[in-house]
FIKOLZA-1660 file (N, C-alpha, C; in steps of 0.1 Angstrom, whole numbers, plus 5000, padded with zeros to 4 digits):
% residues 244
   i   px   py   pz ch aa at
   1 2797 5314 5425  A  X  N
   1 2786 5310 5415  A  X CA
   1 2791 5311 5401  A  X  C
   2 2787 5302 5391  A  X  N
   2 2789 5303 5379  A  X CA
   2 2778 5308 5373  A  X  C
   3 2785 5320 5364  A  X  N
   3 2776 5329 5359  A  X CA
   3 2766 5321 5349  A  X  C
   4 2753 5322 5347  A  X  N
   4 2746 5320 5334  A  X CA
   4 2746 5324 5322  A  X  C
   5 2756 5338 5321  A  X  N
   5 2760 5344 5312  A  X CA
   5 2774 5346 5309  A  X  C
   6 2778 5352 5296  A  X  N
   6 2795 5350 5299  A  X CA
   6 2796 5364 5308  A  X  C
   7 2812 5363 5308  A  X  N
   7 2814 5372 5320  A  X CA
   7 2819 5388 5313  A  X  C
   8 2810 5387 5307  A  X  N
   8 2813 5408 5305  A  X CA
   8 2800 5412 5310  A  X  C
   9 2799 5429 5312  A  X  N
   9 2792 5438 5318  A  X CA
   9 2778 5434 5306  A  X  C
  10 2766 5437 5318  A  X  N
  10 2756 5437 5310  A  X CA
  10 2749 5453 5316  A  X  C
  11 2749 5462 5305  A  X  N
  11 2749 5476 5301  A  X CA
  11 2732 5482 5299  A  X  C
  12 2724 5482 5308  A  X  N
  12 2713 5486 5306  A  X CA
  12 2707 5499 5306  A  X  C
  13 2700 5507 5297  A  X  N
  13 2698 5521 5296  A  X CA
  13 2679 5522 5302  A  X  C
  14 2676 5534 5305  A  X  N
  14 2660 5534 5312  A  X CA
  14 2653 5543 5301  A  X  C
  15 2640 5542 5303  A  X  N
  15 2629 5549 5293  A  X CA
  15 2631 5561 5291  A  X  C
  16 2626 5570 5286  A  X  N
  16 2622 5581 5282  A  X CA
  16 2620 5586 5298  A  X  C
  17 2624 5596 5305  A  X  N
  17 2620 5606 5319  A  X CA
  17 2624 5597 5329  A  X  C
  18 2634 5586 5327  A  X  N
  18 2635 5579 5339  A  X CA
  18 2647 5577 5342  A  X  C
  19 2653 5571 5346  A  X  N
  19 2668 5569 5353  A  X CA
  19 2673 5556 5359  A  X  C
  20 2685 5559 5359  A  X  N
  20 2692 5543 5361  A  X CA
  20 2687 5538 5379  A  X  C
  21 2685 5541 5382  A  X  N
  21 2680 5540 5394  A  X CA
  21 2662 5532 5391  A  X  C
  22 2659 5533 5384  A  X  N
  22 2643 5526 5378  A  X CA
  22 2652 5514 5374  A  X  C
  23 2659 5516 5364  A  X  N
  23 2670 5501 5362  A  X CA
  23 2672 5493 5369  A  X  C
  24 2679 5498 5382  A  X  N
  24 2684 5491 5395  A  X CA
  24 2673 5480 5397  A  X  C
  25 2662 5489 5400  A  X  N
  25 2650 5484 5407  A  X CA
  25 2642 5472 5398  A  X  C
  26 2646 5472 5387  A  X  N
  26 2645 5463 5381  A  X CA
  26 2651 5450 5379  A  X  C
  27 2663 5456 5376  A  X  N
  27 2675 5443 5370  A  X CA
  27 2682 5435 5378  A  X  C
  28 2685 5446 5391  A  X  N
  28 2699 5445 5399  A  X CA
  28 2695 5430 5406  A  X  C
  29 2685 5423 5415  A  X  N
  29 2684 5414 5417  A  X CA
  29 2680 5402 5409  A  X  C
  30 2675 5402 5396  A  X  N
  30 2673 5390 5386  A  X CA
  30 2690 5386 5386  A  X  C
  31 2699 5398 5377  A  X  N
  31 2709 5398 5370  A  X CA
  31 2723 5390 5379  A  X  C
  32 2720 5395 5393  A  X  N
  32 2727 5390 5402  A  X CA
  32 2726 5373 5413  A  X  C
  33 2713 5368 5406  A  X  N
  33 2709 5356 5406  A  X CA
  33 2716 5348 5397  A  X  C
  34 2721 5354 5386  A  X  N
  34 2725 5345 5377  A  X CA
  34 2741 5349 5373  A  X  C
  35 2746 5361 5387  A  X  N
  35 2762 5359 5386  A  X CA
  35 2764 5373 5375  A  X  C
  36 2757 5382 5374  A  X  N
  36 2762 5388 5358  A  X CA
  36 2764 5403 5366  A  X  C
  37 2774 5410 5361  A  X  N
  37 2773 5424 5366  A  X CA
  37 2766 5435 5356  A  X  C
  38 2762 5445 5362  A  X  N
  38 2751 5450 5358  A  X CA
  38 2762 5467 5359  A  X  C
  39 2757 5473 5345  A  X  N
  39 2761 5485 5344  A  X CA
  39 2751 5496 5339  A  X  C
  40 2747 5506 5350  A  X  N
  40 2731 5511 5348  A  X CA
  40 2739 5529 5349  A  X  C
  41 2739 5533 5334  A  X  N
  41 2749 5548 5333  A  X CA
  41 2736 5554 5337  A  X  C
  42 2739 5571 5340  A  X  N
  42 2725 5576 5346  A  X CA
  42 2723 5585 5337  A  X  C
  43 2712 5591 5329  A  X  N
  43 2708 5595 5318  A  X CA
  43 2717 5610 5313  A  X  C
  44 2728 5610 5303  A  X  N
  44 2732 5624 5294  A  X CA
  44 2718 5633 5298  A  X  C
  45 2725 5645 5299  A  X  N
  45 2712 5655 5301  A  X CA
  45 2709 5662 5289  A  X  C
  46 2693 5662 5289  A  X  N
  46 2686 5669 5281  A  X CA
  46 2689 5666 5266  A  X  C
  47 2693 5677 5253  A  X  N
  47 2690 5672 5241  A  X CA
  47 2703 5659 5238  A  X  C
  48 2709 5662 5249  A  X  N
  48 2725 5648 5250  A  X CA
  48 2718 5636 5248  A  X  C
  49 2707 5633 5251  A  X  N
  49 2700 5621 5257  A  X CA
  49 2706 5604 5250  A  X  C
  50 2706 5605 5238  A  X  N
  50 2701 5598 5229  A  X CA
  50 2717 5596 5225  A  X  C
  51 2723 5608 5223  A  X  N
  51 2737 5601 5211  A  X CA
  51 2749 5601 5224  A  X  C
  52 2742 5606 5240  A  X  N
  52 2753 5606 5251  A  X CA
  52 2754 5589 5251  A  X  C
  53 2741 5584 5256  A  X  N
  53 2739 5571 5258  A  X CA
  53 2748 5561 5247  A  X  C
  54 2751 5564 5237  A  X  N
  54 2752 5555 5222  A  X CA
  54 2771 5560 5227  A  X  C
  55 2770 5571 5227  A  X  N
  55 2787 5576 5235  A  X CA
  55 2791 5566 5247  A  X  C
  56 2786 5564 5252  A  X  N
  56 2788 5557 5265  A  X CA
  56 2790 5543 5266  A  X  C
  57 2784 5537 5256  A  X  N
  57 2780 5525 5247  A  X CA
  57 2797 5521 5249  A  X  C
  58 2796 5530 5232  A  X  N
  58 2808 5528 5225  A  X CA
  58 2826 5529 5239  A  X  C
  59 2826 5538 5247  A  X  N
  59 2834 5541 5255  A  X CA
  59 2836 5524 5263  A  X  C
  60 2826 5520 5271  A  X  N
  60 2823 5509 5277  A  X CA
  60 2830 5499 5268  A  X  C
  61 2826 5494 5257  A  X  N
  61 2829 5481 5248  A  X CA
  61 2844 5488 5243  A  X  C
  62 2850 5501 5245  A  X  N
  62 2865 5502 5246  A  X CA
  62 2870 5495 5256  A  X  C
  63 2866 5497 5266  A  X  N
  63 2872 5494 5280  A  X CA
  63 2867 5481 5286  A  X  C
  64 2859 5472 5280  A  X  N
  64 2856 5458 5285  A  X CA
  64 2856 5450 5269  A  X  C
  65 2856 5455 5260  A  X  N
  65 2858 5446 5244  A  X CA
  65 2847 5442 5243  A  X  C
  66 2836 5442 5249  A  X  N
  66 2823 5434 5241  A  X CA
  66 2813 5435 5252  A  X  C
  67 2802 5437 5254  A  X  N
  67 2787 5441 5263  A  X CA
  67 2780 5434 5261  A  X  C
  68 2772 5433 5267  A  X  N
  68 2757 5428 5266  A  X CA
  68 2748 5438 5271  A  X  C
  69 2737 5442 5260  A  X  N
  69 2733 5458 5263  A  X CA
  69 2721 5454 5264  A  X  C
  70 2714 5466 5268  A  X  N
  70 2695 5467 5268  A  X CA
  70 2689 5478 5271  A  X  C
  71 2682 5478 5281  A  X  N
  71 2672 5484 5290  A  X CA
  71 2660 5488 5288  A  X  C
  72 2652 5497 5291  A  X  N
  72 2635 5499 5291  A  X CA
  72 2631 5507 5279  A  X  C
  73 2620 5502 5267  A  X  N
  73 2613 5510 5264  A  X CA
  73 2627 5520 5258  A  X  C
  74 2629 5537 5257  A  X  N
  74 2633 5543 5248  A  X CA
  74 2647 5536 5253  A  X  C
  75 2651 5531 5267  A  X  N
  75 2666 5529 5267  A  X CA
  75 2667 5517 5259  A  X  C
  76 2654 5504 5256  A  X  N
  76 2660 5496 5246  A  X CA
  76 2663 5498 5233  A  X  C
  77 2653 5507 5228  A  X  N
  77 2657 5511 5215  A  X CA
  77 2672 5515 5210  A  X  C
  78 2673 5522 5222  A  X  N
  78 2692 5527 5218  A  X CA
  78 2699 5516 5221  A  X  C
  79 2699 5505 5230  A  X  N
  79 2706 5494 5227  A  X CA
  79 2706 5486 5216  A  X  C
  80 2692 5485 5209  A  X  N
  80 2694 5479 5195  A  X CA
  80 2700 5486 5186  A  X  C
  81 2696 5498 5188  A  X  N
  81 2705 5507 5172  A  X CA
  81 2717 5502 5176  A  X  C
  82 2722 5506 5187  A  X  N
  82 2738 5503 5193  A  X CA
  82 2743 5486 5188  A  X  C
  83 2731 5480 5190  A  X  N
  83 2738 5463 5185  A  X CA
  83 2735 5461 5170  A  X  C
  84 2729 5472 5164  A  X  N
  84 2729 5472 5151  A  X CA
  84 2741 5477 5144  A  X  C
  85 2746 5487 5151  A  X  N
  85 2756 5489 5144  A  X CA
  85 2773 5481 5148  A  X  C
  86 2773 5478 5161  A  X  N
  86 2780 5471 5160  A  X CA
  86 2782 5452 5166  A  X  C
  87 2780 5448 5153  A  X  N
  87 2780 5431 5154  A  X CA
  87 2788 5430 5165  A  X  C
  88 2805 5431 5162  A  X  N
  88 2816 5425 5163  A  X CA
  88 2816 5427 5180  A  X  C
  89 2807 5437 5188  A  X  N
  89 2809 5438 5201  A  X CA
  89 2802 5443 5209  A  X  C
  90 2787 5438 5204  A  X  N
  90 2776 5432 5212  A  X CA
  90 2774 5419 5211  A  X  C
  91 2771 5411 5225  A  X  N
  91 2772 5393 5230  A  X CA
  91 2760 5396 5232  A  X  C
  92 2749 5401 5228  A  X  N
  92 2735 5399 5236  A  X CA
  92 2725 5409 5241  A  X  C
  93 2710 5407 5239  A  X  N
  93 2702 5420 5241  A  X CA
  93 2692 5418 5253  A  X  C
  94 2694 5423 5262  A  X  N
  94 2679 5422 5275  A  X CA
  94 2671 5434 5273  A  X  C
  95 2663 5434 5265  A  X  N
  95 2652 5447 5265  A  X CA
  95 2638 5446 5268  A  X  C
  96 2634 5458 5275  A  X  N
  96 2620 5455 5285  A  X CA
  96 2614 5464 5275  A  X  C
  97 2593 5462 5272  A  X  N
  97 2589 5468 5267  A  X CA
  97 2592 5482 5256  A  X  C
  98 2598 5474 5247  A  X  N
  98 2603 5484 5235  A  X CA
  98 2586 5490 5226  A  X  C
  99 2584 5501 5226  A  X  N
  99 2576 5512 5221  A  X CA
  99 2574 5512 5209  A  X  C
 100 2583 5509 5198  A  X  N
 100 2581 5508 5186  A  X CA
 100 2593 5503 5176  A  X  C
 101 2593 5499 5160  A  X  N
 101 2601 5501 5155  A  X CA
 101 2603 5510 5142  A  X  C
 102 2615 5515 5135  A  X  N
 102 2613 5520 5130  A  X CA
 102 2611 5534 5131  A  X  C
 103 2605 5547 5122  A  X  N
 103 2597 5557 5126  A  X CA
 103 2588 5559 5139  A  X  C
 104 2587 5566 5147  A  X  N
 104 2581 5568 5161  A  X CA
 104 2566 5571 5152  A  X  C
 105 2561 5579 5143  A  X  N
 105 2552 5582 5138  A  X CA
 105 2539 5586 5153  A  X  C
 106 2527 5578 5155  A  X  N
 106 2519 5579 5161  A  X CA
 106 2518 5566 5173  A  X  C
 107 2529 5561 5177  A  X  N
 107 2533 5553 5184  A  X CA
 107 2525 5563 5200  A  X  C
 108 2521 5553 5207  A  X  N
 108 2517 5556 5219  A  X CA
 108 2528 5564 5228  A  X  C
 109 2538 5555 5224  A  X  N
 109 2550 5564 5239  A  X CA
 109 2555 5576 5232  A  X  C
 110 2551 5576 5219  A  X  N
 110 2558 5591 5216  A  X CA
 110 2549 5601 5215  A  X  C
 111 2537 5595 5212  A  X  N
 111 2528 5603 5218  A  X CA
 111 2528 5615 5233  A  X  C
 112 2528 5600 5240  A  X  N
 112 2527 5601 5257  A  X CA
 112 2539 5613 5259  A  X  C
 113 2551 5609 5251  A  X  N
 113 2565 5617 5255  A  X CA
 113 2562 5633 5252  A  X  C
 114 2560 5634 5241  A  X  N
 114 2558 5650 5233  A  X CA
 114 2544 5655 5241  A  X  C
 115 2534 5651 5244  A  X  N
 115 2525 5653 5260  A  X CA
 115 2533 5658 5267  A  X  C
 116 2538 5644 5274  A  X  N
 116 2549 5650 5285  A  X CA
 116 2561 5662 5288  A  X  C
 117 2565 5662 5270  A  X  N
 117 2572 5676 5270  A  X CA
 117 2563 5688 5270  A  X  C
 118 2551 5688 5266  A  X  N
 118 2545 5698 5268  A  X CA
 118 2539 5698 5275  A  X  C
 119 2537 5694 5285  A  X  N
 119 2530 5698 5297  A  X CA
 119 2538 5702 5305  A  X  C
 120 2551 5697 5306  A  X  N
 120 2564 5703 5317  A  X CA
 120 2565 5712 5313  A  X  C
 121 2568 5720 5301  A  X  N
 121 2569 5731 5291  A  X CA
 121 2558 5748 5297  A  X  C
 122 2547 5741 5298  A  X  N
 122 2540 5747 5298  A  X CA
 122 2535 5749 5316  A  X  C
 123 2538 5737 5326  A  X  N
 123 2532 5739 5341  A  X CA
 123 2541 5735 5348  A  X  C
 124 2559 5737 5344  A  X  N
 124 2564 5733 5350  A  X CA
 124 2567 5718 5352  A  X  C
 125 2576 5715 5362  A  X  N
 125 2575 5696 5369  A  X CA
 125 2566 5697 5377  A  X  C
 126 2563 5705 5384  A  X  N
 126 2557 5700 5398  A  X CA
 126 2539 5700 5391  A  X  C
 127 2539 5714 5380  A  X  N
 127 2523 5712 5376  A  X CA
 127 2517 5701 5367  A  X  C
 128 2526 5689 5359  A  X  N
 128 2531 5681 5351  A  X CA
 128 2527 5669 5360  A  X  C
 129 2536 5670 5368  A  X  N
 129 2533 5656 5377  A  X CA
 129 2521 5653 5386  A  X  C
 130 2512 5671 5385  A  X  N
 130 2500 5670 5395  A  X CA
 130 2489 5661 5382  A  X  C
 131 2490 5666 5370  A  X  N
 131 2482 5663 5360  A  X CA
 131 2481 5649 5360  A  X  C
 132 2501 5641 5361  A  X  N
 132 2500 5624 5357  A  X CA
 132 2497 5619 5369  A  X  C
 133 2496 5627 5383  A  X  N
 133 2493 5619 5392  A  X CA
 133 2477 5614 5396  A  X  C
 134 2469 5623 5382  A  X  N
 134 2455 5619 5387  A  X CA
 134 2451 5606 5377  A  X  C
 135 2459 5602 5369  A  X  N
 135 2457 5592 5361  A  X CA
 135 2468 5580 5360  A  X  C
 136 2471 5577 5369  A  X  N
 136 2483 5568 5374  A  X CA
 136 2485 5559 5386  A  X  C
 137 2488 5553 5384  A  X  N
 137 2491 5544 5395  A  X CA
 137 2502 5547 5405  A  X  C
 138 2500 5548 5417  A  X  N
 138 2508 5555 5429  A  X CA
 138 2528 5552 5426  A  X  C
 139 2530 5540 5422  A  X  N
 139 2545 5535 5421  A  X CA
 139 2548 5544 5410  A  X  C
 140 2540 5544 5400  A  X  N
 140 2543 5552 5387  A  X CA
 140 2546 5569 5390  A  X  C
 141 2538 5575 5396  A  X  N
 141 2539 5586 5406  A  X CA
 141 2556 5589 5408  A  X  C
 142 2554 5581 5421  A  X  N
 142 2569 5579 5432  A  X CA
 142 2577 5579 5413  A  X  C
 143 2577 5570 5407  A  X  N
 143 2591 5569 5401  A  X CA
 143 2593 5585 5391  A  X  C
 144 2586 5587 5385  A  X  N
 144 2583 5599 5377  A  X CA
 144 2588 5611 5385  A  X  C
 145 2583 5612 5399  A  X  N
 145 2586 5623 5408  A  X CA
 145 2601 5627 5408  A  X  C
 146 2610 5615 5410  A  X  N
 146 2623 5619 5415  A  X CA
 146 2631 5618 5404  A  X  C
 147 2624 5609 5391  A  X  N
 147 2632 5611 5379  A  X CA
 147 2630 5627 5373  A  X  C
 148 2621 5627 5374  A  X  N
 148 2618 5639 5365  A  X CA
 148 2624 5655 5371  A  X  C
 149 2620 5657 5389  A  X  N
 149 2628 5663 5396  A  X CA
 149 2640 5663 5391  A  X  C
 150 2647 5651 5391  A  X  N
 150 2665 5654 5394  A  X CA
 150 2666 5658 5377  A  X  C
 151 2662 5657 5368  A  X  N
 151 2666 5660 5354  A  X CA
 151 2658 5672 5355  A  X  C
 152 2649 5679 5364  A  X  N
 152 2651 5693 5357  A  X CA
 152 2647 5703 5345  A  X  C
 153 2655 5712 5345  A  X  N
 153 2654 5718 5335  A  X CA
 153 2656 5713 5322  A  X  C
 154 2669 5700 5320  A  X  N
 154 2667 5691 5309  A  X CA
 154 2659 5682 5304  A  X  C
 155 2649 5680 5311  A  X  N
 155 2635 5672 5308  A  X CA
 155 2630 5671 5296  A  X  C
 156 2622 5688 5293  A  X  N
 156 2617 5691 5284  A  X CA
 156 2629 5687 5268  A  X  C
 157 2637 5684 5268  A  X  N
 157 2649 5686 5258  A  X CA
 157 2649 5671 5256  A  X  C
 158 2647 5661 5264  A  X  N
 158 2651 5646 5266  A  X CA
 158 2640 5640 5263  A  X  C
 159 2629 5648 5265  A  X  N
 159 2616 5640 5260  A  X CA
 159 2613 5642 5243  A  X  C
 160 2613 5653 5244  A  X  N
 160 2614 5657 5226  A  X CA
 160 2626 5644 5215  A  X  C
 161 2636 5647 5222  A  X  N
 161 2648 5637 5217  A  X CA
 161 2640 5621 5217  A  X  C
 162 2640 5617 5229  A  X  N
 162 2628 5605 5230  A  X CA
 162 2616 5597 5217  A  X  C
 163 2614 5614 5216  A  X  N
 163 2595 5607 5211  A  X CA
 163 2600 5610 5196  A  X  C
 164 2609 5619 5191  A  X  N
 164 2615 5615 5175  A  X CA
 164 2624 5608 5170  A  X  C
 165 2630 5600 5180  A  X  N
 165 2637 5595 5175  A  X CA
 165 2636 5580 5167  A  X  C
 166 2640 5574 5155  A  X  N
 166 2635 5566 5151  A  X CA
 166 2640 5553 5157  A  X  C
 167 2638 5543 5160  A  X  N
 167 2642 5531 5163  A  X CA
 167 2647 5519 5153  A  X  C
 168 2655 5511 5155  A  X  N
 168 2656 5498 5143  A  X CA
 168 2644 5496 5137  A  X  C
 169 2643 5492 5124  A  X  N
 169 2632 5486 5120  A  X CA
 169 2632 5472 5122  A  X  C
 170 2625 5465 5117  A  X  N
 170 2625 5445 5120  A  X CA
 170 2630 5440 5110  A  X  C
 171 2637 5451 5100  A  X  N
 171 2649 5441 5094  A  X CA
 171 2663 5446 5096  A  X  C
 172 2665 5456 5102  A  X  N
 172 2677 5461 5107  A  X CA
 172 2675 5453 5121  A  X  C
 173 2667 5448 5129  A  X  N
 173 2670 5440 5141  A  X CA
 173 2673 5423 5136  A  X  C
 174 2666 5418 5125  A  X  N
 174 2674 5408 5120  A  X CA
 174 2681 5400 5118  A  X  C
 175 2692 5412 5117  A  X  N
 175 2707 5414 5116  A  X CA
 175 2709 5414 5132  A  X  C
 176 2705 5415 5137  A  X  N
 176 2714 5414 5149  A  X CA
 176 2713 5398 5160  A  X  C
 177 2724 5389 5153  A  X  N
 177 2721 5374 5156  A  X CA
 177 2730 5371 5168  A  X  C
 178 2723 5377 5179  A  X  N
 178 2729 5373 5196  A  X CA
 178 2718 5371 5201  A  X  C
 179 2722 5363 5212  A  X  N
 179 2706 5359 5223  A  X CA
 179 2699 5373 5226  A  X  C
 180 2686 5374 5230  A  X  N
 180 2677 5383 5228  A  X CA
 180 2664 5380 5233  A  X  C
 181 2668 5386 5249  A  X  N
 181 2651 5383 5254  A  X CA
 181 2646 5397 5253  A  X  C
 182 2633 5393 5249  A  X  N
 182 2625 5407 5249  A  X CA
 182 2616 5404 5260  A  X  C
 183 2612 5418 5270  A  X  N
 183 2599 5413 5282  A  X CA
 183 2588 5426 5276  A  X  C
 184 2579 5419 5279  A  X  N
 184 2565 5427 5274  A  X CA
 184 2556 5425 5289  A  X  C
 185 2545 5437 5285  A  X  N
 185 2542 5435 5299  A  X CA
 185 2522 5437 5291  A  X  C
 186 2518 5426 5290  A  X  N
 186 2501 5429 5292  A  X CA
 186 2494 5436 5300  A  X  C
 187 2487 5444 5287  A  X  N
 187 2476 5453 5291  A  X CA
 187 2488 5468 5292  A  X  C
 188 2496 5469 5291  A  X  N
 188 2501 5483 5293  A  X CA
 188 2504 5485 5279  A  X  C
 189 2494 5497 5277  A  X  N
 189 2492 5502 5262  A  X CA
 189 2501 5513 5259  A  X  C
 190 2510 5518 5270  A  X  N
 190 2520 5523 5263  A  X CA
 190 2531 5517 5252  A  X  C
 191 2532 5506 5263  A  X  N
 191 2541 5499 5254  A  X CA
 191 2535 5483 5245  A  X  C
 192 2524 5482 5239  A  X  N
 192 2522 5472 5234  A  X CA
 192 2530 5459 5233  A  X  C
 193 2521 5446 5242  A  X  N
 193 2530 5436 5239  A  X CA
 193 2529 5431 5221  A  X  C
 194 2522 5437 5215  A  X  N
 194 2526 5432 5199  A  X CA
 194 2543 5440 5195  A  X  C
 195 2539 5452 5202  A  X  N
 195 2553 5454 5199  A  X CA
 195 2568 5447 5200  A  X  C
 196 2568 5443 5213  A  X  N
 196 2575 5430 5216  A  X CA
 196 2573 5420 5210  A  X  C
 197 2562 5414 5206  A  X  N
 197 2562 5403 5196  A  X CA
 197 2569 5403 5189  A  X  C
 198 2566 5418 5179  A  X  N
 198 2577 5419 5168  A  X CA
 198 2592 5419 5166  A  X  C
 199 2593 5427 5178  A  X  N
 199 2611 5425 5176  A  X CA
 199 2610 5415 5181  A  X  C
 200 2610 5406 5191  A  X  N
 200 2616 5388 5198  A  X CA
 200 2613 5383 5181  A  X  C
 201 2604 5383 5168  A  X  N
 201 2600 5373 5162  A  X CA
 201 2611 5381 5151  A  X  C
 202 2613 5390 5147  A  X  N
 202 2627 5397 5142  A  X CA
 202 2636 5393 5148  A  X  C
 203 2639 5393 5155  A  X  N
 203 2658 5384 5163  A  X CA
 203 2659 5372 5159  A  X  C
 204 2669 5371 5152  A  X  N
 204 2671 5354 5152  A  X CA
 204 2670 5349 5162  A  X  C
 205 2674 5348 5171  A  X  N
 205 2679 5347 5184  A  X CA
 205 2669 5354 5196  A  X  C
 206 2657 5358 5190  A  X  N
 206 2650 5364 5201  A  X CA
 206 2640 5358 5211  A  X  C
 207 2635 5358 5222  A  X  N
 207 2627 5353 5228  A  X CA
 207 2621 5362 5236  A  X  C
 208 2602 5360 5238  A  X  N
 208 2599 5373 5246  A  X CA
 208 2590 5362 5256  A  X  C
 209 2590 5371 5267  A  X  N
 209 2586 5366 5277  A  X CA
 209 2577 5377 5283  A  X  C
 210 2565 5378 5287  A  X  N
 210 2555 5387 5288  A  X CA
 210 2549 5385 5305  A  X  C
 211 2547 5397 5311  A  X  N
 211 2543 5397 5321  A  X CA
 211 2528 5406 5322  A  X  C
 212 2526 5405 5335  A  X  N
 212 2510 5411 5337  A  X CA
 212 2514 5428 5341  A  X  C
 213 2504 5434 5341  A  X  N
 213 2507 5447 5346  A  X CA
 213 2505 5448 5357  A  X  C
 214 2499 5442 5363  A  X  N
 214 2494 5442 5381  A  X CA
 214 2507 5437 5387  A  X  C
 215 2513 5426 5385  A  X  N
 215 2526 5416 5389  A  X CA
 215 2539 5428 5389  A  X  C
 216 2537 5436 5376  A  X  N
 216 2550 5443 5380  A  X CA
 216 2546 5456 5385  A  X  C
 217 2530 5463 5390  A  X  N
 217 2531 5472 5397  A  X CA
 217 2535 5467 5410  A  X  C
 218 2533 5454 5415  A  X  N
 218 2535 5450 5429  A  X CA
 218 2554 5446 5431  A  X  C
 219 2559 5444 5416  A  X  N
 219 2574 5438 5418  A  X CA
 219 2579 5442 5409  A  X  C
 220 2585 5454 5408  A  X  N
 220 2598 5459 5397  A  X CA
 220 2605 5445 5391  A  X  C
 221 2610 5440 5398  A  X  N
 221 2617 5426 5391  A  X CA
 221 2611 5415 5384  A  X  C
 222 2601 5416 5384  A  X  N
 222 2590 5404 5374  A  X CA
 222 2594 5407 5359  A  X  C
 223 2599 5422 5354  A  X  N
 223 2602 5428 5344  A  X CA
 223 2610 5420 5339  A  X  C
 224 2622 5423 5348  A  X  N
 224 2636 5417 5347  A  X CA
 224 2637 5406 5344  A  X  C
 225 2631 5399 5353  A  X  N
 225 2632 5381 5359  A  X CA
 225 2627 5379 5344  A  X  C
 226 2618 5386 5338  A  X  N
 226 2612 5377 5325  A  X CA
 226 2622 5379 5312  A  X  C
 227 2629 5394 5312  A  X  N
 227 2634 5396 5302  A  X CA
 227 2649 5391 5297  A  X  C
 228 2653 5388 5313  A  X  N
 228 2667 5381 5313  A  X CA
 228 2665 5364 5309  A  X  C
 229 2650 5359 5314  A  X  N
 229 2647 5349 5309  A  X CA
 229 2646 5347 5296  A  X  C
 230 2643 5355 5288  A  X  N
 230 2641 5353 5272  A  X CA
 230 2652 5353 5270  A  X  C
 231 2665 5365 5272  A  X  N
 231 2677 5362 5268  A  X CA
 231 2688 5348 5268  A  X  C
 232 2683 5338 5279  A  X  N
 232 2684 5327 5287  A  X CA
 232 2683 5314 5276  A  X  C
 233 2668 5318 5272  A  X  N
 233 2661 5309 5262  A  X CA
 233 2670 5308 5250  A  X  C
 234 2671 5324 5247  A  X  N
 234 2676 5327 5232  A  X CA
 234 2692 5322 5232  A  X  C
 235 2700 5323 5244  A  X  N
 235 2715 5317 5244  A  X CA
 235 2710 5298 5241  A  X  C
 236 2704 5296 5248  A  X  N
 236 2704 5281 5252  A  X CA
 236 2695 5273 5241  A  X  C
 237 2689 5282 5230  A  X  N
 237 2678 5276 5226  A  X CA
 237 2665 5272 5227  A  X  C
 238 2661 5273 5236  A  X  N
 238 2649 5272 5241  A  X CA
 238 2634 5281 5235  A  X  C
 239 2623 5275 5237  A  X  N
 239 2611 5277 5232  A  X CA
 239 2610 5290 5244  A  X  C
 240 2602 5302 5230  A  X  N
 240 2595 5314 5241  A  X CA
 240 2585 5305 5252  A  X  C
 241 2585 5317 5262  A  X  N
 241 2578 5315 5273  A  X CA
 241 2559 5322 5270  A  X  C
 242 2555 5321 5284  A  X  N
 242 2540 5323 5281  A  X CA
 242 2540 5336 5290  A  X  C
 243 2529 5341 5301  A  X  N
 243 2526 5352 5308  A  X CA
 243 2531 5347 5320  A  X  C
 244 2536 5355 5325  A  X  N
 244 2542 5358 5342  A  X CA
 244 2533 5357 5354  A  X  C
% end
């Protein structure tokens, strides 16, 4: 198969309490439709979270000269700082429901996160997950369970890191002129599809492509399929897309 993309690693990082394994489940069959290899690191522990990931970055584009980076929500954010700072060796951005830019301030996922650190803080994982499993949808459940399980005691340390950390603003993403699909997902108010608006209409090169929330509670890959499409658009020129 000839790839749709050029042939370096495309480097995706996962949200705030979640793991490359939620990645997988996402990317691994869009990314592999279109020939591209997929590199899904599994989350630095605890207060590591944030500048392990950006370490891992930098280590990678040693050892392959240039990436194509992304992933969900807080793991997109660190891929844009990461293509913010460096032009010369990022080819490209796939990011799913990015949270905010700029200052975290009163942003819903940083909200949700510093919650989340305090509730683990205070009841434990197992008393934490009894709380989000009465207001959640069952897949959301299952994925939270085993991410949050395997991280443990570093949880509480990764969520905090998470929910203060500031993100590009929309003129430090600007600057970053590579193809750029952004996927948003309607009606999920954690992550606002205006938010995604903003960064795709900040990227020179950006395209967002927006899915339903029901569609990706039934198919992890609807995510993907849409966000690797914006990136698609944004290499090839192409007009944004509509709802999934």
């Amino acid at each position: 198969m000839t790839s749709a993309i050029p042939d370096i690693p495309v480097v995706l990082l996962p949200g705030t309490g979640s793991d490359e394994t939620f990645v997988r489940s996402v990317f691994t069959g869009p990314l592999a439709l279109v020939g591209a290899r997929l590199i899904a690191p599994p989350p630095p522990p605890g207060a590591a979270l944030a500048d392990g990931y950006l370490e891992e970055l930098d280590r990678l584009a040693r050892v392959h000269g240039s990436l194509i980076v992304g992933g969900i929500s807080f793991g997109a954010h660190l891929a844009a700082e990461w293509a913010v700072a460096n032009p010369g060796r990022c080819e490209g951005l796939v990011c799913a429901l990015p949270a905010w830019h700029g200052e975290p301030g009163s942003a819903a996922a940083a909200v949700a996160a510093r919650a989340s650190a305090d509730l683990v803080a205070s009841q434990g994982v197992d008393g934490a997950l009894a709380a989000v499993a009465a207001g959640s949808p069952g897949w959301l459940v299952d994925e939270l369970s085993r991410a949050w399980r395997r991280q443990g005691n570093e949880l509480v340390a990764g969520l905090r890191v998470a929910a203060e950390r500031r993100a590009p603003s929309l003129a430090e993403l600007a600057t970053v002129a590579v193809p750029a699909g952004i996927g948003g997902c309607a009606g999920d108010l954690v992550h606002p599809v205006a938010v995604a608006r903003e960064w795709a209409g900040a990227l020179p090169k950006g395209r967002l492509e927006v899915v339903e929330l029901a569609g990706f509670g039934r198919d992890r890959e609807v995510l993907g399929r849409a966000s690797l499409v914006g990136f698609l658009k944004g290499r090839f020129g192409r007009a944004e897309g509509g709802t999934w």
